[in-house]
Structure formats: structure tokens, C-alpha cells
Biopython code that builds the backbone (N, CA, C, O; Angstrom):
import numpy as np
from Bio.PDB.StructureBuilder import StructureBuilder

atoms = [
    (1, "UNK", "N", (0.848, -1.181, 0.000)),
    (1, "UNK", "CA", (0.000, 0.000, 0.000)),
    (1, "UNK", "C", (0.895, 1.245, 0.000)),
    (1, "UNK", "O", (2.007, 1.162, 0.521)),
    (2, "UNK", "N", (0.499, 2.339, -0.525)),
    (2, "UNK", "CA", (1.466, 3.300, -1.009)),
    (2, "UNK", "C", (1.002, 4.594, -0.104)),
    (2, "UNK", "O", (0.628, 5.510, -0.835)),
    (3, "UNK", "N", (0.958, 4.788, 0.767)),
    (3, "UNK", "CA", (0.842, 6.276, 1.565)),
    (3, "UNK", "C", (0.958, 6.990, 0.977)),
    (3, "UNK", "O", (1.999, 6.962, 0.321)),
    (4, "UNK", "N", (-0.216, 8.427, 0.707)),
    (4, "UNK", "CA", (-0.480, 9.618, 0.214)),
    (4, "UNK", "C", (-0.829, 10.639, 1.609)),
    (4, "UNK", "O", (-1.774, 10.491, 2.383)),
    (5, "UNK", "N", (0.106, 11.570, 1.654)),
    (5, "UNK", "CA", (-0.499, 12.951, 2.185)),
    (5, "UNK", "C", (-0.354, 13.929, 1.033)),
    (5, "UNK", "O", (0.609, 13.944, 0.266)),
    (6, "UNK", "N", (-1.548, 14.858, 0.978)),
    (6, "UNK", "CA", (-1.907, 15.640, -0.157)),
    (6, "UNK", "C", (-2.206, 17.068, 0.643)),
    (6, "UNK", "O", (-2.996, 17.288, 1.560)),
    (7, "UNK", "N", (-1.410, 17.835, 0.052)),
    (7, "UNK", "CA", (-1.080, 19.248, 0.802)),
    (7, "UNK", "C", (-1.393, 20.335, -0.681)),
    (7, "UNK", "O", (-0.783, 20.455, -1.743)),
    (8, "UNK", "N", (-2.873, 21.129, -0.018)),
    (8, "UNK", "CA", (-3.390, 22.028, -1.038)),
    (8, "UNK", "C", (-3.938, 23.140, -0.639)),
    (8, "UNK", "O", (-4.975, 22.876, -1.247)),
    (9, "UNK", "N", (-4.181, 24.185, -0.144)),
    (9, "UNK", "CA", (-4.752, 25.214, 0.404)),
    (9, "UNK", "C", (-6.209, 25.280, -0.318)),
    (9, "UNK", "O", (-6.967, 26.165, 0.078)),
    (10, "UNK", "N", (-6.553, 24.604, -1.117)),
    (10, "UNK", "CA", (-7.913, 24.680, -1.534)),
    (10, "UNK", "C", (-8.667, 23.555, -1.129)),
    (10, "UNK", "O", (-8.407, 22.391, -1.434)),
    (11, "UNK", "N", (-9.616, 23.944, -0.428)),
    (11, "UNK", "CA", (-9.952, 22.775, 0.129)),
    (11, "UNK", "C", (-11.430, 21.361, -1.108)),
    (11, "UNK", "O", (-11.942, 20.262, -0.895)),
    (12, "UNK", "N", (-11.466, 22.376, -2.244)),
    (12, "UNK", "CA", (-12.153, 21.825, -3.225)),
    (12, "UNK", "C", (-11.007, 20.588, -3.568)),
    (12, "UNK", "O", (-11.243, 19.411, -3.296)),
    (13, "UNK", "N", (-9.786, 21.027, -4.183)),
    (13, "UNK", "CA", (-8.913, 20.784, -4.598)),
    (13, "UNK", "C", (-8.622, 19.574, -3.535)),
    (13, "UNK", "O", (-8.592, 18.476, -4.091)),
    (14, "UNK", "N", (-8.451, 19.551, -2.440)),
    (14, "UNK", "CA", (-8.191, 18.580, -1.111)),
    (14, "UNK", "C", (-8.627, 17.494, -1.604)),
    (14, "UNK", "O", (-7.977, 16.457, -1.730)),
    (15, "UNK", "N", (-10.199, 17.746, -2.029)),
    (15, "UNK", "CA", (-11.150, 16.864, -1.243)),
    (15, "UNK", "C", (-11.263, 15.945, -2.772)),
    (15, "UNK", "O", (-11.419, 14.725, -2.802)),
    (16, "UNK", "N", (-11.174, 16.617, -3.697)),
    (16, "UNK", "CA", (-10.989, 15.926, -4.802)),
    (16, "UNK", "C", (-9.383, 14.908, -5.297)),
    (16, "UNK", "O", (-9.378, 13.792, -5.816)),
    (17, "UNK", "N", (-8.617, 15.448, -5.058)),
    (17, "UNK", "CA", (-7.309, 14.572, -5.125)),
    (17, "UNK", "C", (-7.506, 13.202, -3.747)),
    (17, "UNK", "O", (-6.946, 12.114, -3.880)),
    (18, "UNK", "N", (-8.216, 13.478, -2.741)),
    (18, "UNK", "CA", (-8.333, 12.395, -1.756)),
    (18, "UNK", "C", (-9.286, 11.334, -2.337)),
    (18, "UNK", "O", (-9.123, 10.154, -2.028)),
    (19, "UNK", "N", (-10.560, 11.823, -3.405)),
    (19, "UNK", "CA", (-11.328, 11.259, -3.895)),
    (19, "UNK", "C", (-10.726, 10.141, -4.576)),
    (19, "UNK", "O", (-10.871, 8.944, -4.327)),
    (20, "UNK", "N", (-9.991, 10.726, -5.520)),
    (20, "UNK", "CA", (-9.421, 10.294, -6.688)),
    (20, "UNK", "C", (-8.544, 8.788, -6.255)),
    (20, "UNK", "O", (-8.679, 7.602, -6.555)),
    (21, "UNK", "N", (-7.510, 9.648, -5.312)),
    (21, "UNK", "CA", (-6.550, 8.402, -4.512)),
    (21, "UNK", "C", (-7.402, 7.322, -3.973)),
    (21, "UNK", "O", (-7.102, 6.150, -4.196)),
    (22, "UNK", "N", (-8.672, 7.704, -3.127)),
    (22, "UNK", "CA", (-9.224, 6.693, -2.141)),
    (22, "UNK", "C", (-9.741, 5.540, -3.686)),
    (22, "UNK", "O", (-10.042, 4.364, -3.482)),
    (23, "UNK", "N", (-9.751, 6.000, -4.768)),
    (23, "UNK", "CA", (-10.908, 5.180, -5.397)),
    (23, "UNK", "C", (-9.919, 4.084, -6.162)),
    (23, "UNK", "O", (-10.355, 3.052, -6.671)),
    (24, "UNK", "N", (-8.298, 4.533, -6.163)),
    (24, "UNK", "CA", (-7.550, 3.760, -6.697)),
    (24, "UNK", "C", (-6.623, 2.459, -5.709)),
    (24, "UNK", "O", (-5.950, 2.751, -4.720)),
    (25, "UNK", "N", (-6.775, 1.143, -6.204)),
    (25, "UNK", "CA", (-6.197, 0.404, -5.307)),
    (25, "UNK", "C", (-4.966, 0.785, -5.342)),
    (25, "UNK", "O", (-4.325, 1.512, -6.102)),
    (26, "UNK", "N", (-4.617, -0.077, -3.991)),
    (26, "UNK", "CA", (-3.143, 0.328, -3.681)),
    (26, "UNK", "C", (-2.622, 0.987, -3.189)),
    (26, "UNK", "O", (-1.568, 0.763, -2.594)),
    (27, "UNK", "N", (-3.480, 2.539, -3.321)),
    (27, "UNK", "CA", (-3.878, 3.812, -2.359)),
    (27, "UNK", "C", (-3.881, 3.853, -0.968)),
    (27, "UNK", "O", (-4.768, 3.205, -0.413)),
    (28, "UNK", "N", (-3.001, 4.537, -0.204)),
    (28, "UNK", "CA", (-4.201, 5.397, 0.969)),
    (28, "UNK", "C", (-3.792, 6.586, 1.438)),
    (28, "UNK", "O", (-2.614, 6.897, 1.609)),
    (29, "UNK", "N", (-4.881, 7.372, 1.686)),
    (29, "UNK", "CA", (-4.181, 8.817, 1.967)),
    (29, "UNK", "C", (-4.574, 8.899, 3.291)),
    (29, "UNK", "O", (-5.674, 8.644, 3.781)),
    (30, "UNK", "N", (-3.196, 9.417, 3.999)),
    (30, "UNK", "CA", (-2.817, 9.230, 5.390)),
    (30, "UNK", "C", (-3.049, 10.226, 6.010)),
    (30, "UNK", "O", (-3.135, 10.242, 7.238)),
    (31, "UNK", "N", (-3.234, 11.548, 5.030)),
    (31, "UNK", "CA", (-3.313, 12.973, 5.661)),
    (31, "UNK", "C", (-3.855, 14.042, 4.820)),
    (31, "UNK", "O", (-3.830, 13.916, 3.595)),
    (32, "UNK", "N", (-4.182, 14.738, 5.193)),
    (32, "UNK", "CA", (-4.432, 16.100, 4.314)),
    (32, "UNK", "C", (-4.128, 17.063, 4.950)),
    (32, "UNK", "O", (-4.613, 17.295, 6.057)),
    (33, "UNK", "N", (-3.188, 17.874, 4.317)),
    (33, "UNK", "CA", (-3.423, 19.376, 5.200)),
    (33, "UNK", "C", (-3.527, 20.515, 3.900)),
    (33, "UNK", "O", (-3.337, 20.422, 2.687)),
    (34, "UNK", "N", (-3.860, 21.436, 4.655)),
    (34, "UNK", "CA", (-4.025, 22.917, 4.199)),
    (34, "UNK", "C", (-3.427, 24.436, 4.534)),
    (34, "UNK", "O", (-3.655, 25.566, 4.104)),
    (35, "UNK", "N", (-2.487, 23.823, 5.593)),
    (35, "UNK", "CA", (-1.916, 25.030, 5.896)),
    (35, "UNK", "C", (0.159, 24.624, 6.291)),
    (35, "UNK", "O", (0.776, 24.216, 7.275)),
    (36, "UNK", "N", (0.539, 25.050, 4.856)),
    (36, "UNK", "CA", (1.807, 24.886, 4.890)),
    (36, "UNK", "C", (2.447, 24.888, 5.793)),
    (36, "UNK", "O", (2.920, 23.797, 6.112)),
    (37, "UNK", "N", (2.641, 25.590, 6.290)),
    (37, "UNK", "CA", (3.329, 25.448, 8.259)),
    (37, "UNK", "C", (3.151, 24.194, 9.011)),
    (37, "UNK", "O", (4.096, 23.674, 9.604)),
    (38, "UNK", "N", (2.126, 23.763, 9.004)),
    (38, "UNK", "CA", (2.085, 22.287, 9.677)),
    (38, "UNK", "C", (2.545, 20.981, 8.486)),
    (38, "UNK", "O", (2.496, 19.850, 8.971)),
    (39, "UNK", "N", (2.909, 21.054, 7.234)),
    (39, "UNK", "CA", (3.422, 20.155, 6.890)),
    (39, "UNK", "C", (4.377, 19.578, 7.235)),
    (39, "UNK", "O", (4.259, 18.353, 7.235)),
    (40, "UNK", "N", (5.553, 20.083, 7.619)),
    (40, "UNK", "CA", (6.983, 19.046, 8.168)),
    (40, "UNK", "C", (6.795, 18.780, 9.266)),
    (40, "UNK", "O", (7.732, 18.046, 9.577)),
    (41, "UNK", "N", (5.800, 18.981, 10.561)),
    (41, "UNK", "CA", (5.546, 18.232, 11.623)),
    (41, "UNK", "C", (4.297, 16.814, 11.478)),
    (41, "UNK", "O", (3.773, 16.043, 12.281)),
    (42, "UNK", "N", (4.238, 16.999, 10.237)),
    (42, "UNK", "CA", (2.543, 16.138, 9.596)),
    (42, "UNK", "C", (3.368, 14.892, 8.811)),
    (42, "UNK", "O", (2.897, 13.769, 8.990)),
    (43, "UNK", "N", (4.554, 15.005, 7.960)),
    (43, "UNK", "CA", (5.212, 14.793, 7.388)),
    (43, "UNK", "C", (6.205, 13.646, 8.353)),
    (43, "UNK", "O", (6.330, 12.445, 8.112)),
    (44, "UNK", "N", (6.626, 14.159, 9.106)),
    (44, "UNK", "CA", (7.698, 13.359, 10.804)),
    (44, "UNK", "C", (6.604, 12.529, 11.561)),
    (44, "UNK", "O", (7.006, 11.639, 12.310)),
    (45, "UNK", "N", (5.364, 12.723, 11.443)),
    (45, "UNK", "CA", (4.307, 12.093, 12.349)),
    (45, "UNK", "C", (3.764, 10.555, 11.271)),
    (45, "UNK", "O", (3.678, 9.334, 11.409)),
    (46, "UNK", "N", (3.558, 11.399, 10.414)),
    (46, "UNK", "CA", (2.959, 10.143, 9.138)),
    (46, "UNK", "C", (3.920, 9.201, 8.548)),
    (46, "UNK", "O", (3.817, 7.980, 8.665)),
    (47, "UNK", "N", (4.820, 9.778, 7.937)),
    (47, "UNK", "CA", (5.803, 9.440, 7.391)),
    (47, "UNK", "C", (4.799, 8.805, 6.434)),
    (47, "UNK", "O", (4.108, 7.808, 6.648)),
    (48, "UNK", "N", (4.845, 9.599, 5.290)),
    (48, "UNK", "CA", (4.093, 9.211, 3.957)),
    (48, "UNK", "C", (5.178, 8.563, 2.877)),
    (48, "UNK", "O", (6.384, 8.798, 2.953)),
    (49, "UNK", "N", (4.580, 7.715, 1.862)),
    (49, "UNK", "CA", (5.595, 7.660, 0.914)),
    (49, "UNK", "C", (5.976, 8.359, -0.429)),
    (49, "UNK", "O", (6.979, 8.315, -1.141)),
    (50, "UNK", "N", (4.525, 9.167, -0.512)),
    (50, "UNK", "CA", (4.112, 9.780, -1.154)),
    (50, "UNK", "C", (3.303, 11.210, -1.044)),
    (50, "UNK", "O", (2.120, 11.238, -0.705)),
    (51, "UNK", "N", (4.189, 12.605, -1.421)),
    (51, "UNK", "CA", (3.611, 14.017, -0.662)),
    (51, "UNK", "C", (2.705, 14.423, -2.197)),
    (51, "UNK", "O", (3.218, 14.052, -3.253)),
    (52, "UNK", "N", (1.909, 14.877, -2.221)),
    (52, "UNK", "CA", (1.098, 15.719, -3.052)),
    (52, "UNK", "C", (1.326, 17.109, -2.727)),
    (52, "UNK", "O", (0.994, 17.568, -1.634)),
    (53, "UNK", "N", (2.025, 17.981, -3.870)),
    (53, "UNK", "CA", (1.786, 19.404, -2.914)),
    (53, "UNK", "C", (1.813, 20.606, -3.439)),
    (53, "UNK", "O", (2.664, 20.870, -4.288)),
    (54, "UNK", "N", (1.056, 21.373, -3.103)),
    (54, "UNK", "CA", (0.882, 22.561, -4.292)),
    (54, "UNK", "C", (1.913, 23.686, -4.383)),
    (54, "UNK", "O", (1.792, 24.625, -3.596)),
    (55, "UNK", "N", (2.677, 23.683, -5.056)),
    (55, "UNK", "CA", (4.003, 24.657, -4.834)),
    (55, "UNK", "C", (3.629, 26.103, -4.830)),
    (55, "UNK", "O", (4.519, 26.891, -5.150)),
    (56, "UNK", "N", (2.296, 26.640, -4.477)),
    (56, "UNK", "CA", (1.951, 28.034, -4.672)),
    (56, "UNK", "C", (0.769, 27.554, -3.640)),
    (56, "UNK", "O", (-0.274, 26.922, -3.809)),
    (57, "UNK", "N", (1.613, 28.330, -2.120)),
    (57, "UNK", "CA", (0.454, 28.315, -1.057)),
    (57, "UNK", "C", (1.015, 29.688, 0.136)),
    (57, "UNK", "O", (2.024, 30.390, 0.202)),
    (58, "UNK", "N", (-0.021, 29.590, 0.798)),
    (58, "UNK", "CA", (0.124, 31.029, 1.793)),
    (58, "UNK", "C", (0.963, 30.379, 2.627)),
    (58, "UNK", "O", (0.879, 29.178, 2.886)),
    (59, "UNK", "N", (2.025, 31.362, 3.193)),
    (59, "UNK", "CA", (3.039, 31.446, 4.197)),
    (59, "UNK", "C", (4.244, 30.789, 3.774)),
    (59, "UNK", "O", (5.396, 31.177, 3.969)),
    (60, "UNK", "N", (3.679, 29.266, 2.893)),
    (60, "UNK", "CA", (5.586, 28.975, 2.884)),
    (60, "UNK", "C", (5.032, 28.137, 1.891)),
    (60, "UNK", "O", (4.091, 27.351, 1.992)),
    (61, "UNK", "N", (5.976, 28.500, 0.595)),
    (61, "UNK", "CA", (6.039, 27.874, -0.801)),
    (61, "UNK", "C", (6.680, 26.404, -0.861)),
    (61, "UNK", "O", (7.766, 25.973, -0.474)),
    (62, "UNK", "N", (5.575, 25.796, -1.503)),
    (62, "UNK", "CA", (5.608, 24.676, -1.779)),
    (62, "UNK", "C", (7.318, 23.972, -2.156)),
    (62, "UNK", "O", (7.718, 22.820, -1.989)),
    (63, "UNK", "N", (8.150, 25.362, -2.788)),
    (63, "UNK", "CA", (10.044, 24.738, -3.094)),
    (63, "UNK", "C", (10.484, 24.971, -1.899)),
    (63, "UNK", "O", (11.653, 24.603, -1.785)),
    (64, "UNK", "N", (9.934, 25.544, -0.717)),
    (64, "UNK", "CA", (10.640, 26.342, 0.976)),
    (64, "UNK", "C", (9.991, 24.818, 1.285)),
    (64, "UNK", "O", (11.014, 24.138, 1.205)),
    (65, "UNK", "N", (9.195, 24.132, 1.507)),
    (65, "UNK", "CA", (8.671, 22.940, 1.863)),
    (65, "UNK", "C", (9.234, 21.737, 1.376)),
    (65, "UNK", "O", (8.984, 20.779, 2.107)),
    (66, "UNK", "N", (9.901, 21.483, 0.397)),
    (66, "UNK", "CA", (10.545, 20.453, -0.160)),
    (66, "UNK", "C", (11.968, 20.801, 0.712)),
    (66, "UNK", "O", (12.354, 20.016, 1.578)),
    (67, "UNK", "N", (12.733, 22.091, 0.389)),
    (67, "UNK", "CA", (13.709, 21.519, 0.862)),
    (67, "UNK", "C", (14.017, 21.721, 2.393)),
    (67, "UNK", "O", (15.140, 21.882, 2.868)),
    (68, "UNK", "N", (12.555, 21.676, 3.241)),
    (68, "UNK", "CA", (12.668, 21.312, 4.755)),
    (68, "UNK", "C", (12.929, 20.011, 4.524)),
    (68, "UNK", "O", (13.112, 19.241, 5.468)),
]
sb = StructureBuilder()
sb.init_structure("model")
sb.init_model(0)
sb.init_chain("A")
sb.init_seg("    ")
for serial, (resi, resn, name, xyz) in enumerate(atoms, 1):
    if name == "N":
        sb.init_residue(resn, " ", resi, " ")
    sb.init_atom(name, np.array(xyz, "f"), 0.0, 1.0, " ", f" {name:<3s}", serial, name[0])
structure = sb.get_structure()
């Protein structure tokens, strides 16, 4: 099984990429967040294998988030 956390400030956008994942085997999404700041403590807690993430979000850009 392949761990998904999916990180989007839109929460349309969230709820649809979780859709998408939940409906594909093999899938599971472990997390969602929406507010960039809590990703690298969400990230150390889950330990996903797989990040979804929108590189254009409020407070800290999606390339400031990769290379935490």
C-alpha cells in the first residue's frame, strides 16, 4: 500500500485529489493538510511515501517545503 499525504490550500482541490486516490487500489491517503506550516511536523508524524503538494500556497512555498 502506497501512503499519500496531499497538501493544497484549496480545500475543493483537497477533497478531490483524496477522492481520486481513495478510489484507486493500492492507495491510501494518510493525511491532508491545508496550511503549509504544519506540513513538516505532519510529514515526521505520518511518514508518507508519497507528498502531493501545491508549490503556490500562503506562508511557505511549496520549493521552501521540499527543501525542509
Amino acid at each position: 500500500m502506497i501512503s499519500v499525504l496531499l497538501v493544497d490550500d484549496h480545500p475543493v482541490v483537497l477533497r478531490g485529489l483524496c477522492d481520486l486516490f481513495e478510489a484507486q487500489e493500492g492507495f491510501s491517503v494518510v493525511g491532508r493538510e491545508t496550511d503549509a506550516l504544519q506540513v513538516v511536523e505532519t510529514v515526521k508524524r505520518l511518514k508518507p511515501n508519497v507528498i502531493i503538494l501545491d508549490l503556490m500556497m500562503p506562508g511557505m512555498s511549496g520549493m521552501d517545503l521540499i527543501r525542509q
